[in-house]
NUMIRO-449799 format. One record per atom (N, C-alpha, C, O): residue in three letters; z, x, y. Coordinates in steps of 0.1 Angstrom, whole numbers, plus 5000, padded with zeros to 4 digits. Atoms other than C-alpha are relative to their C-alpha. Example, Ala and Ser with C-alpha at 12.3 -4.5 7.8 and 13.67 -1.06 7.14 Angstrom:
! residues 2
ALA500050094988ALA507851234955ALA500050095012ALA500750195012SER500049914989SER507151374989SER500849925011SER500949975022
//
This chain:
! residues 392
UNK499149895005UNK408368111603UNK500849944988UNK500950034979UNK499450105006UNK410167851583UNK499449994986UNK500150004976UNK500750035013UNK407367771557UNK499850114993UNK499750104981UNK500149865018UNK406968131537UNK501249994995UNK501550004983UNK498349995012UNK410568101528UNK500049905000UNK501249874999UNK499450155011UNK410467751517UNK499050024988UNK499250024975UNK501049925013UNK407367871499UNK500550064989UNK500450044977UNK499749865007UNK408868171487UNK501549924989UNK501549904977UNK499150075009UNK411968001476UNK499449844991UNK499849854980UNK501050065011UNK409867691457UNK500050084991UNK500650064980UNK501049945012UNK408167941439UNK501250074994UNK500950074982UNK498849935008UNK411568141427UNK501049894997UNK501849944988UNK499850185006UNK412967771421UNK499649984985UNK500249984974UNK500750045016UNK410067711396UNK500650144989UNK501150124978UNK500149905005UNK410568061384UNK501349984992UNK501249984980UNK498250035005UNK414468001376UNK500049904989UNK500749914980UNK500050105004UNK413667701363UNK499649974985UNK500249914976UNK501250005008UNK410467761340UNK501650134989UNK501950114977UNK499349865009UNK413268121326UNK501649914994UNK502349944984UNK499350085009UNK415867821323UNK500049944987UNK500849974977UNK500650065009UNK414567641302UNK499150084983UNK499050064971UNK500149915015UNK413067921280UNK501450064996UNK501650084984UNK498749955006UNK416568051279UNK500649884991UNK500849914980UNK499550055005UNK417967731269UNK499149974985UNK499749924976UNK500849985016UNK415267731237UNK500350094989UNK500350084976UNK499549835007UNK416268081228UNK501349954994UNK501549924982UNK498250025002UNK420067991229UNK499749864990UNK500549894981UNK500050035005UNK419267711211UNK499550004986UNK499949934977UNK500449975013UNK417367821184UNK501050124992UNK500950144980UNK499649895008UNK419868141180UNK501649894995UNK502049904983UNK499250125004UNK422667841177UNK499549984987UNK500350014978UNK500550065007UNK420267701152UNK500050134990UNK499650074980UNK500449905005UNK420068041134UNK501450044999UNK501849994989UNK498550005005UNK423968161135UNK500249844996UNK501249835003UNK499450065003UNK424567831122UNK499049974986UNK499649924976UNK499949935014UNK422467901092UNK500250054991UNK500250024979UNK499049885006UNK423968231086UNK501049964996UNK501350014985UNK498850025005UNK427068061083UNK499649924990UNK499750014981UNK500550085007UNK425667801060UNK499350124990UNK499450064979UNK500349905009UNK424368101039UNK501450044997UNK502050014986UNK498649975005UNK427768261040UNK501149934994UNK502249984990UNK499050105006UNK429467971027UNK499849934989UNK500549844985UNK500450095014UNK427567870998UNK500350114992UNK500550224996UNK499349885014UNK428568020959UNK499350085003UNK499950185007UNK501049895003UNK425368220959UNK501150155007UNK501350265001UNK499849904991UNK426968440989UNK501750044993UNK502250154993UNK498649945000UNK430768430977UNK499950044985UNK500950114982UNK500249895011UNK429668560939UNK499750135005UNK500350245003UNK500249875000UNK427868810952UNK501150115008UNK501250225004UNK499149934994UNK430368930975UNK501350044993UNK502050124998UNK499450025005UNK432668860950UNK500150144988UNK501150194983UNK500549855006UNK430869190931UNK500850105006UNK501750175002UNK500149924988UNK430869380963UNK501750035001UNK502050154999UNK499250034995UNK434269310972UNK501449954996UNK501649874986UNK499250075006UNK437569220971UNK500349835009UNK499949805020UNK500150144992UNK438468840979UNK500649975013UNK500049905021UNK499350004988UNK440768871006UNK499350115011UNK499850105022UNK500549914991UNK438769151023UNK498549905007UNK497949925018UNK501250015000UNK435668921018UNK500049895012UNK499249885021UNK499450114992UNK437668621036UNK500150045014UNK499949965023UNK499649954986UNK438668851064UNK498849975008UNK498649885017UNK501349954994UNK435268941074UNK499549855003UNK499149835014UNK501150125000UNK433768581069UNK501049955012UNK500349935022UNK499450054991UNK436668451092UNK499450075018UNK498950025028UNK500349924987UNK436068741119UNK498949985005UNK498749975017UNK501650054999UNK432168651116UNK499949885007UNK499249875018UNK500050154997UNK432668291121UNK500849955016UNK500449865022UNK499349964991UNK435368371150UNK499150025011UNK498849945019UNK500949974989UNK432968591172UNK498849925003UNK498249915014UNK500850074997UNK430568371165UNK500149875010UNK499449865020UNK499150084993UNK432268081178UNK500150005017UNK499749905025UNK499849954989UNK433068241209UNK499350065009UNK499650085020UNK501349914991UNK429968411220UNK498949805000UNK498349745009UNK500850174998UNK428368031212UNK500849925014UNK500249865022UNK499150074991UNK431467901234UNK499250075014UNK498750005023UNK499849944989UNK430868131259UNK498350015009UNK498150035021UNK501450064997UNK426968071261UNK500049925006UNK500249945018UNK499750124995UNK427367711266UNK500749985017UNK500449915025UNK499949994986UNK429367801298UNK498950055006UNK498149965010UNK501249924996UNK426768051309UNK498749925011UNK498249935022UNK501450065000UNK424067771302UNK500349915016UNK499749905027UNK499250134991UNK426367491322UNK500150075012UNK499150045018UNK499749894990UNK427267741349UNK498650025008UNK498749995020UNK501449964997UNK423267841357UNK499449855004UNK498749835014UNK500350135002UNK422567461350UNK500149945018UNK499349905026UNK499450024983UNK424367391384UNK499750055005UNK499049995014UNK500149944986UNK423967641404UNK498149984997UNK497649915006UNK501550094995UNK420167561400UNK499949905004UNK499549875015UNK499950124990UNK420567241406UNK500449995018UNK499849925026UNK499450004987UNK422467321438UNK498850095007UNK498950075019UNK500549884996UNK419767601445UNK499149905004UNK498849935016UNK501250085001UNK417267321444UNK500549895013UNK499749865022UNK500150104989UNK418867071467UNK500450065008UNK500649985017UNK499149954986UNK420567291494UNK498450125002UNK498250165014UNK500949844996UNK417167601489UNK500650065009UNK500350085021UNK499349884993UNK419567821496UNK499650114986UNK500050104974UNK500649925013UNK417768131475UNK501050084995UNK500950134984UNK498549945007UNK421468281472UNK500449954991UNK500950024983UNK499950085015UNK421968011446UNK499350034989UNK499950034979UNK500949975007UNK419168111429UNK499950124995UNK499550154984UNK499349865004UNK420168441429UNK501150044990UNK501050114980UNK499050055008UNK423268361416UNK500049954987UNK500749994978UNK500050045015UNK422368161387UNK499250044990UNK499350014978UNK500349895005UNK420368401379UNK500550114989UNK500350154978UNK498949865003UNK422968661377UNK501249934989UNK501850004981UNK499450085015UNK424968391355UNK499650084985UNK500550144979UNK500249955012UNK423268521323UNK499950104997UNK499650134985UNK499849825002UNK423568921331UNK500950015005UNK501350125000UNK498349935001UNK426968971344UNK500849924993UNK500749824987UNK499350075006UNK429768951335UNK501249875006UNK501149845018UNK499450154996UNK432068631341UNK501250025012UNK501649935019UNK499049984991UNK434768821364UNK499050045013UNK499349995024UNK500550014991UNK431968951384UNK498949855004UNK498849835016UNK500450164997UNK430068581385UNK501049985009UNK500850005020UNK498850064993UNK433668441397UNK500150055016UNK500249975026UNK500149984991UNK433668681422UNK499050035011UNK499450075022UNK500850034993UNK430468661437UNK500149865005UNK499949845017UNK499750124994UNK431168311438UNK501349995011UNK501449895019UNK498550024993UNK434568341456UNK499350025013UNK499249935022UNK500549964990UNK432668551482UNK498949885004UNK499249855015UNK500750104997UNK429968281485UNK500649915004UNK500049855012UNK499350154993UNK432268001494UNK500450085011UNK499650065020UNK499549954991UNK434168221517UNK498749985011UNK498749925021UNK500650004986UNK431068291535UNK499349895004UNK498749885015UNK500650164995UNK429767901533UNK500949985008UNK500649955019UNK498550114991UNK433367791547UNK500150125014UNK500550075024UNK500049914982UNK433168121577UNK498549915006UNK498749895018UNK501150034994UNK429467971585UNK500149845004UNK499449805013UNK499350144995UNK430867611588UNK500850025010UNK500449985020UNK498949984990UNK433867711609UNK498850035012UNK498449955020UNK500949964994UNK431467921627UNK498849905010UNK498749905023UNK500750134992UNK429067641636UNK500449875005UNK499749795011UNK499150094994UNK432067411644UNK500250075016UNK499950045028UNK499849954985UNK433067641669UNK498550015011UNK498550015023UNK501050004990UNK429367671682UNK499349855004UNK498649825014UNK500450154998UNK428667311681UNK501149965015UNK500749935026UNK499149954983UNK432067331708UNK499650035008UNK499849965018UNK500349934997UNK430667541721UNK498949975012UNK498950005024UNK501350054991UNK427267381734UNK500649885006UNK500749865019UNK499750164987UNK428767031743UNK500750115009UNK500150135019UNK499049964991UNK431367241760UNK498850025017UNK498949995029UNK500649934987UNK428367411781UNK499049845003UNK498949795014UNK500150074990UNK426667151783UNK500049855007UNK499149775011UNK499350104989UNK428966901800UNK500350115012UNK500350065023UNK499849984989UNK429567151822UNK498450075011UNK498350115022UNK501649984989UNK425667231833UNK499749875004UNK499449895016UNK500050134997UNK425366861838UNK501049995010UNK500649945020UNK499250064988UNK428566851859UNK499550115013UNK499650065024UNK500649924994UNK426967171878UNK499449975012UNK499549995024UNK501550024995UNK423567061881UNK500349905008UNK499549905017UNK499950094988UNK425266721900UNK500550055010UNK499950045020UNK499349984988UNK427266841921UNK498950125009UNK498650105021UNK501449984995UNK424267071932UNK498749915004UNK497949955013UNK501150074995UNK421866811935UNK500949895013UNK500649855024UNK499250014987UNK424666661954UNK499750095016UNK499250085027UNK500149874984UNK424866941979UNK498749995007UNK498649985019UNK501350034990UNK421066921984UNK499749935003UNK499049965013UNK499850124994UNK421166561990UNK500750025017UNK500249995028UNK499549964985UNK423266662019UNK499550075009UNK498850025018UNK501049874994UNK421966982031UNK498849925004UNK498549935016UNK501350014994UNK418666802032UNK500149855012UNK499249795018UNK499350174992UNK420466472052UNK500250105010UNK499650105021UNK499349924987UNK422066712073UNK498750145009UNK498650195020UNK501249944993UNK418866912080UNK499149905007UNK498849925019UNK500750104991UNK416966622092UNK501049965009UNK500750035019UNK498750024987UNK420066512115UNK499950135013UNK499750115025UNK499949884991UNK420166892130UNK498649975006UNK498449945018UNK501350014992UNK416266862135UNK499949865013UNK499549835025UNK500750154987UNK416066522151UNK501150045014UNK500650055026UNK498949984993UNK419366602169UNK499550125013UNK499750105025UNK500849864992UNK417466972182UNK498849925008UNK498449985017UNK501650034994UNK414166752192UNK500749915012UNK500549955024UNK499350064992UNK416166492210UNK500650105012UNK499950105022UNK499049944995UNK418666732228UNK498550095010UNK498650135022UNK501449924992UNK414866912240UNK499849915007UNK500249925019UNK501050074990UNK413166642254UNK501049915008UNK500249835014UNK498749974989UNK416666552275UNK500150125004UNK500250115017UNK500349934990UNK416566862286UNK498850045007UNK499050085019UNK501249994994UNK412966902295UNK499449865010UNK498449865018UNK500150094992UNK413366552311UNK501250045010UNK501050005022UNK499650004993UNK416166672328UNK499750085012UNK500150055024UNK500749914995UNK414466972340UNK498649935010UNK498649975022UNK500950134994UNK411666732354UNK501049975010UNK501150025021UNK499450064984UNK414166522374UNK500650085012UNK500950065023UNK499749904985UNK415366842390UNK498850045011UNK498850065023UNK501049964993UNK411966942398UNK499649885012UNK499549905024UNK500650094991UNK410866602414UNK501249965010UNK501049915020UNK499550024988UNK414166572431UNK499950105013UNK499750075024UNK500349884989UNK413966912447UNK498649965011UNK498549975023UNK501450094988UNK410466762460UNK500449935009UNK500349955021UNK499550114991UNK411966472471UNK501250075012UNK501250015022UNK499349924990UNK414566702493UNK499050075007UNK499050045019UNK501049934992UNK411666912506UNK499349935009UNK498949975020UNK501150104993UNK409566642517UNK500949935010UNK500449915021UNK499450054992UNK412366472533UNK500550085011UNK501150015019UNK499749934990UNK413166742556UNK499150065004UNK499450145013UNK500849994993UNK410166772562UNK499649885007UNK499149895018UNK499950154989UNK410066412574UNK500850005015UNK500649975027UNK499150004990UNK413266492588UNK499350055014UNK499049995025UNK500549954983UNK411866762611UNK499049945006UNK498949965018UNK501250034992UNK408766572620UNK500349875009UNK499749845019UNK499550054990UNK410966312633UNK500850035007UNK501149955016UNK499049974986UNK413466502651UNK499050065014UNK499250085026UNK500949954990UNK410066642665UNK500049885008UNK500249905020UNK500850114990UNK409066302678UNK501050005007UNK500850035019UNK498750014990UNK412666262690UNK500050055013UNK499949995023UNK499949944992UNK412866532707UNK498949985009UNK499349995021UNK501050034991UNK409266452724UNK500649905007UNK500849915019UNK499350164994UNK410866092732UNK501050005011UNK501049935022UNK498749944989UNK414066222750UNK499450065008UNK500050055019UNK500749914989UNK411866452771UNK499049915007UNK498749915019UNK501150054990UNK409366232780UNK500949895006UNK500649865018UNK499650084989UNK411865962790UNK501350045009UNK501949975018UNK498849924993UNK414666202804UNK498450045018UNK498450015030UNK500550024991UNK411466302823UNK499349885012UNK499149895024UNK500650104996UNK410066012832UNK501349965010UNK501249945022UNK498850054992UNK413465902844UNK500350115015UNK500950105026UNK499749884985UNK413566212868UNK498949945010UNK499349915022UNK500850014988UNK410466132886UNK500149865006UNK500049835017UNK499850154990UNK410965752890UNK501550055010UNK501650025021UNK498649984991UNK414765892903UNK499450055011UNK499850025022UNK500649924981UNK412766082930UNK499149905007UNK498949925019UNK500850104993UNK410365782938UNK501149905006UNK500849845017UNK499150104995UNK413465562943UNK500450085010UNK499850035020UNK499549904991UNK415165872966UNK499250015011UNK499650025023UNK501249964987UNK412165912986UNK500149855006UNK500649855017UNK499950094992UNK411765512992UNK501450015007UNK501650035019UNK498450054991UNK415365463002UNK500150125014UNK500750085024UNK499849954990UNK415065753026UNK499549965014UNK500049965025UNK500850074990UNK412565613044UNK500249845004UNK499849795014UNK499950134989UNK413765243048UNK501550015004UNK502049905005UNK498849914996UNK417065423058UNK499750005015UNK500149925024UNK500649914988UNK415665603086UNK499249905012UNK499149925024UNK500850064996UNK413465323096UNK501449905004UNK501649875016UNK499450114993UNK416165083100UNK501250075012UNK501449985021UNK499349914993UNK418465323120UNK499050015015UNK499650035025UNK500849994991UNK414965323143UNK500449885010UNK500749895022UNK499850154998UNK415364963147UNK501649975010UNK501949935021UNK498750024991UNK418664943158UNK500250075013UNK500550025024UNK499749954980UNK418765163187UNK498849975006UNK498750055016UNK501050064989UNK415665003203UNK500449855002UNK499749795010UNK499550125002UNK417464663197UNK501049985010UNK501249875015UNK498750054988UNK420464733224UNK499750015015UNK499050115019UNK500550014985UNK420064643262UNK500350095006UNK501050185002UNK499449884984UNK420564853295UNK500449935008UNK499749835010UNK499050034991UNK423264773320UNK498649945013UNK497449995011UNK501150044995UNK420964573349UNK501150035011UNK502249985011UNK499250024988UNK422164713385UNK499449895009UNK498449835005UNK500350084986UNK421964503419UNK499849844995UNK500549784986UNK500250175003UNK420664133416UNK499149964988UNK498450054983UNK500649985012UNK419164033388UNK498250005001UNK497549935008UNK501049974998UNK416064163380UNK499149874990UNK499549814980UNK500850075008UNK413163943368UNK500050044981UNK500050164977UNK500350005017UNK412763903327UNK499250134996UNK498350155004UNK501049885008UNK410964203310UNK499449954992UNK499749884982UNK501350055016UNK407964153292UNK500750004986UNK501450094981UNK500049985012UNK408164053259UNK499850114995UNK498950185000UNK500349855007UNK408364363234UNK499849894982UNK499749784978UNK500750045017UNK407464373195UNK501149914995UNK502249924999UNK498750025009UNK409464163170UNK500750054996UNK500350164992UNK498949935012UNK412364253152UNK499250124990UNK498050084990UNK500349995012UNK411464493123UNK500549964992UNK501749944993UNK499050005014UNK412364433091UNK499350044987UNK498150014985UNK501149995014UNK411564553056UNK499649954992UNK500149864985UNK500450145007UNK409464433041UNK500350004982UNK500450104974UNK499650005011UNK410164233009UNK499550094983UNK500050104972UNK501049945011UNK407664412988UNK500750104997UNK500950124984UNK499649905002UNK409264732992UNK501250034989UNK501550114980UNK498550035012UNK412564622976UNK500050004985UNK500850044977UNK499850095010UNK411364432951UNK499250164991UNK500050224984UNK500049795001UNK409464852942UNK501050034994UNK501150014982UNK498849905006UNK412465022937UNK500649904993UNK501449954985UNK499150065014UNK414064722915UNK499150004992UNK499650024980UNK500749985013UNK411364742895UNK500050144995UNK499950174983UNK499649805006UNK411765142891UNK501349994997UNK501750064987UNK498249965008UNK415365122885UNK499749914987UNK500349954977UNK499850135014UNK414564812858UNK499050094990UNK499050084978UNK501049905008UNK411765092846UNK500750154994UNK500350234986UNK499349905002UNK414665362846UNK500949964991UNK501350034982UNK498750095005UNK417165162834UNK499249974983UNK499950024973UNK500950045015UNK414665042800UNK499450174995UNK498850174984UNK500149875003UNK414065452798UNK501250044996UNK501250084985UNK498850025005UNK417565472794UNK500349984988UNK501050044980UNK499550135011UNK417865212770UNK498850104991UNK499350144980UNK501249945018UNK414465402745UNK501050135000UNK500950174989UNK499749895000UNK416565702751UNK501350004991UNK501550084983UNK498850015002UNK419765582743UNK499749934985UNK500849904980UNK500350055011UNK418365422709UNK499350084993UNK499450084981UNK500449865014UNK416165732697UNK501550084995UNK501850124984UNK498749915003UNK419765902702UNK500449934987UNK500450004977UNK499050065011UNK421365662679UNK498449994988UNK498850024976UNK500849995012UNK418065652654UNK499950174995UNK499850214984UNK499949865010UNK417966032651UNK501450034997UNK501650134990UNK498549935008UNK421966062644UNK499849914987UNK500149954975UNK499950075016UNK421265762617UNK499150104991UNK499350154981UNK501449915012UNK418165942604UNK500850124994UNK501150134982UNK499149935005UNK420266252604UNK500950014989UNK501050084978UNK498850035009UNK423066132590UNK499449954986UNK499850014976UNK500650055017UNK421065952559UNK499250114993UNK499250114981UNK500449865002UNK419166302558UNK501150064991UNK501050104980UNK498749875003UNK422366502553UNK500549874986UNK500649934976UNK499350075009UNK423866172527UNK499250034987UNK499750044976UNK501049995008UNK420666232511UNK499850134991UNK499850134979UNK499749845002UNK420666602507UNK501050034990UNK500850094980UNK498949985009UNK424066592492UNK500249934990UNK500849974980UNK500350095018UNK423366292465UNK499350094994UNK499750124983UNK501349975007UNK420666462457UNK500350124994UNK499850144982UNK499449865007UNK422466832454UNK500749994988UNK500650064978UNK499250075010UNK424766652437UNK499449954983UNK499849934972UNK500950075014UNK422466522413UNK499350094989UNK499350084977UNK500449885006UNK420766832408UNK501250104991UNK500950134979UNK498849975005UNK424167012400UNK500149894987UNK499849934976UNK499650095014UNK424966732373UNK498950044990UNK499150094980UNK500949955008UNK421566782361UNK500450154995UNK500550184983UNK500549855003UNK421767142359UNK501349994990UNK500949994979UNK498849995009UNK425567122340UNK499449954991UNK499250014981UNK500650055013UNK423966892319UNK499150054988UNK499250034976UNK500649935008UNK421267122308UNK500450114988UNK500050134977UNK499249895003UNK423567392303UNK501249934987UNK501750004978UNK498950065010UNK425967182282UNK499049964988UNK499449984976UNK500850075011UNK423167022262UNK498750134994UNK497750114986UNK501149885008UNK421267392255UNK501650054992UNK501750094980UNK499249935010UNK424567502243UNK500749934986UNK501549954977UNK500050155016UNK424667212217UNK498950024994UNK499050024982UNK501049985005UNK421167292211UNK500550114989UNK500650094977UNK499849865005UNK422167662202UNK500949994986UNK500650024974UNK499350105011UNK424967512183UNK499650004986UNK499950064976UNK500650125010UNK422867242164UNK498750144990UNK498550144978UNK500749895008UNK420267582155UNK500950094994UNK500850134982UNK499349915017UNK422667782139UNK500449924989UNK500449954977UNK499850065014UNK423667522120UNK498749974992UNK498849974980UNK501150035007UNK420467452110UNK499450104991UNK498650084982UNK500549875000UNK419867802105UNK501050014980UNK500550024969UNK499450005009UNK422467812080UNK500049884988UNK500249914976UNK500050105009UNK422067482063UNK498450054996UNK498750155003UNK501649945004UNK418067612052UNK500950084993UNK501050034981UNK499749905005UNK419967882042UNK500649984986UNK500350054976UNK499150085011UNK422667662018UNK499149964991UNK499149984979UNK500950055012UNK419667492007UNK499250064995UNK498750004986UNK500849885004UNK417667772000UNK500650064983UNK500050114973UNK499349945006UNK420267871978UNK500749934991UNK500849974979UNK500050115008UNK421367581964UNK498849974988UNK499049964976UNK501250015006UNK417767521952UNK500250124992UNK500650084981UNK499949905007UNK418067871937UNK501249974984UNK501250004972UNK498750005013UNK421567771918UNK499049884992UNK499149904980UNK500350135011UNK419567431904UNK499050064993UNK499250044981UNK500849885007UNK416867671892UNK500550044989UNK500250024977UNK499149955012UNK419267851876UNK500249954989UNK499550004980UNK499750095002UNK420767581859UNK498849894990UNK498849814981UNK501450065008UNK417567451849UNK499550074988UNK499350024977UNK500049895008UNK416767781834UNK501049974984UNK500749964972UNK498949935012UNK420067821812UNK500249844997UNK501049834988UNK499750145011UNK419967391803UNK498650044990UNK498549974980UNK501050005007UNK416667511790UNK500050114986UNK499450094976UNK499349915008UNK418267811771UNK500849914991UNK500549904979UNK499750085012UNK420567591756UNK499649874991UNK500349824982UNK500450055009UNK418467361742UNK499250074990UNK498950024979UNK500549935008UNK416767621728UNK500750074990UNK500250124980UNK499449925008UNK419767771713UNK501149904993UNK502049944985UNK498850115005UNK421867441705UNK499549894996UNK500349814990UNK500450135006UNK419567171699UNK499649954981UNK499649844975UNK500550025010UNK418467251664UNK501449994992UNK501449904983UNK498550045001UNK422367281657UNK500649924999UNK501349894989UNK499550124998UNK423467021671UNK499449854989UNK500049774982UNK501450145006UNK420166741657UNK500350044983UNK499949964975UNK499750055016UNK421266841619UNK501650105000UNK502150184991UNK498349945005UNK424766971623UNK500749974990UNK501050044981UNK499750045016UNK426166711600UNK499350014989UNK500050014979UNK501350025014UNK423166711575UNK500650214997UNK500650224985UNK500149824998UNK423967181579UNK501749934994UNK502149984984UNK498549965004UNK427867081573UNK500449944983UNK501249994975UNK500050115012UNK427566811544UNK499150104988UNK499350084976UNK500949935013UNK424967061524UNK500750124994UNK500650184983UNK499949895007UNK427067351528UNK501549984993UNK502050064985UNK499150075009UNK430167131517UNK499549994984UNK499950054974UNK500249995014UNK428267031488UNK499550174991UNK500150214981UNK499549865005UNK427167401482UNK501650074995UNK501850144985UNK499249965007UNK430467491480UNK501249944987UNK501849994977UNK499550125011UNK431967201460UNK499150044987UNK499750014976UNK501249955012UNK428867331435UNK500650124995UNK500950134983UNK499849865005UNK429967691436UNK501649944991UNK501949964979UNK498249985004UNK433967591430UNK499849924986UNK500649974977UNK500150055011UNK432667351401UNK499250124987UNK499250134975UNK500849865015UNK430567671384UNK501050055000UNK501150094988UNK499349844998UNK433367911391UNK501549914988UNK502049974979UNK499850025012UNK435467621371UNK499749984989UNK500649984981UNK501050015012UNK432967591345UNK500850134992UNK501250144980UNK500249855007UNK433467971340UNK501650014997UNK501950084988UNK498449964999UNK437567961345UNK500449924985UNK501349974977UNK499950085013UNK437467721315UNK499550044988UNK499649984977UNK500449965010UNK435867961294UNK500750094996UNK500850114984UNK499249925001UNK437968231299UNK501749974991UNK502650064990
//
């Protein structure tokens, strides 16, 4: 876009340049030409003849007034020339084609409107400096503050994404404690099931055990009952065949021998102590299932209640550690959400640092070289516009 108007201005450069330069030939040759006229008008030849013509003081007027405008239109060229001279020059190192324009217009207007085109030309060099002072502000201004933006945004996502991995691990963890916890309820609950199913299968035996030695103890009680009745009875026989009869008159001859004594025999005894020592040791298994099913019991029932207990802890624990879960997911929920959005603002930000390089770099990278040309531009114009003040 740049190169047809550097083109274009070149080529109205040379153009200026090439009509310079025949101007300054012209102007010099009509110099060279009013200053033979005068050189005619001032030799005898011209002041006899006019001397005919004329009176002397009329002749003097005229030759003065001649030589006068002359003077002054030569004076006033020479600005012109000097004036155009510059502002090409300036036209040439700044190609700015307004100069060119201008020094153009040097040798067809007139000198109050030159002046004042010039006035207006600085004015609007020195508004378009100001102008690009303030937009040069303008950009650092923006961007130091897309730079302080864009950190504290990439900040935030640094976080956000710190804090999203924390929530996840934190949610995966807080699972697999609960899913382990949920497990130890399940296999405790087993372990309570099974144990009372132990339980019952030994209060079963129990209770078989007490019955068979409660029975057992009954019928030996009736084998002891029954002997003792009978060597009871038997010895009671014994005794009243053991006492004499009163012998009347003189004494009678001896009486045959009768049976021996009875007596019981030792066998029978030693029977019933061994059934009582067989009742007595029925006793004793009886009297020790009792005390093994109240222990069993009792570690049953201690068992039961750790264990409820345990389950209860478990279960609070689940319930405390899903409601940390739930927790830990909305925040997570929301932190995606920050960073979602965050990402969106550095986007942004990305976007509009890319805008202002587009709209401030070319600004900024010859700012001085843009402020120093249109200084010297106007330092050029103020020096034409005294060129011209000096002719006036």
């Amino acid at each position: 876009c740049a190169l047809p108007i550097l083109k274009d201005l070149e080529e109205r450069c040379a153009s200026f340049e090439a009509e310079f330069q025949e101007r300054s030939k012209t102007r010099s040759e009509e110099i060279a030409a009013v200053g033979e006229a005068m050189s005619i008008l001032n030799s005898p030849e011209a002041f006899d003849l006019f001397g005919k013509t004329t009176t002397q003081s009329s002749m003097e007027t005229q030759r003065q007034g001649f030589l006068q405008v002359g003077a002054v239109a030569l004076r006033q060229q020479r600005v012109r020339d000097a004036a155009e001279a510059a502002l090409v020059q300036m036209a040439k190192k700044t190609n700015d084609p307004r100069l060119a324009a201008l020094a153009a217009s040097v040798q067809l207007d007139a000198f109050t409107k030159v002046k004042e085109a010039i006035d207006k030309m600085i004015a609007e060099l020195d508004k378009q400096n100001k102008d690009e002072i303030k937009k040069r502000d303008w950009c650092v201004d923006e961007f130091n503050k897309n730079e302080k933006a864009n950190a504290l945004a990439d900040q935030q996502k640094g976080f956000l994404t710190s804090k999203i991995d924390q929530l996840n691990s934190q949610i995966k963890t807080l699972t697999e404690e609960i899913d382990a916890a949920k497990q130890q309820i399940q296999e405790t609950q087993i372990q309570i099931r099974r144990a009372g199913e132990d339980r019952n299968g030994e209060n079963n035996e129990f209770q078989q055990t007490v019955a068979d030695q409660r029975a057992t103890q009954t019928i030996l009680q009736k084998v002891i009952d029954r002997l003792r009745v009978f060597y009871e009875k038997k010895q009671a026989l014994l005794q009243a065949r053991g006492r004499e009869d009163p012998v009347p008159g003189a004494d009678a001859p001896p009486p045959p021998p009768g049976f021996k004594e009875y007596k019981k025999k030792e066998g029978g005894n030693k029977v019933v102590n061994m059934i009582e020592d067989i009742i007595a040791e029925s006793q004793r298994l009886e009297n020790e299932a009792i005390q093994a099913e109240n222990d069993a019991q009792a570690a049953y029932e201690d068992f039961v209640k750790k264990s409820n207990n345990e389950v209860a802890a478990l279960q609070q624990e689940i319930s405390d550690k899903s409601d940390t879960r739930a927790g830990a997911k909305t925040e997570l929920t929301q932190a995606n959400q920050d960073l979602k959005e965050t990402n969106g603002e550095l986007r942004s930000l990305s976007e509009y640092l890319a805008e202002l390089h587009g709209d401030c770099d070319f600004l900024m990278d010859n700012f001085d070289s843009r402020q120093e040309a249109r200084t010297d531009e106007i330092n050029g114009l103020k020096e034409a516009k005294a060129i011209f003040s000096g002719a006036v």
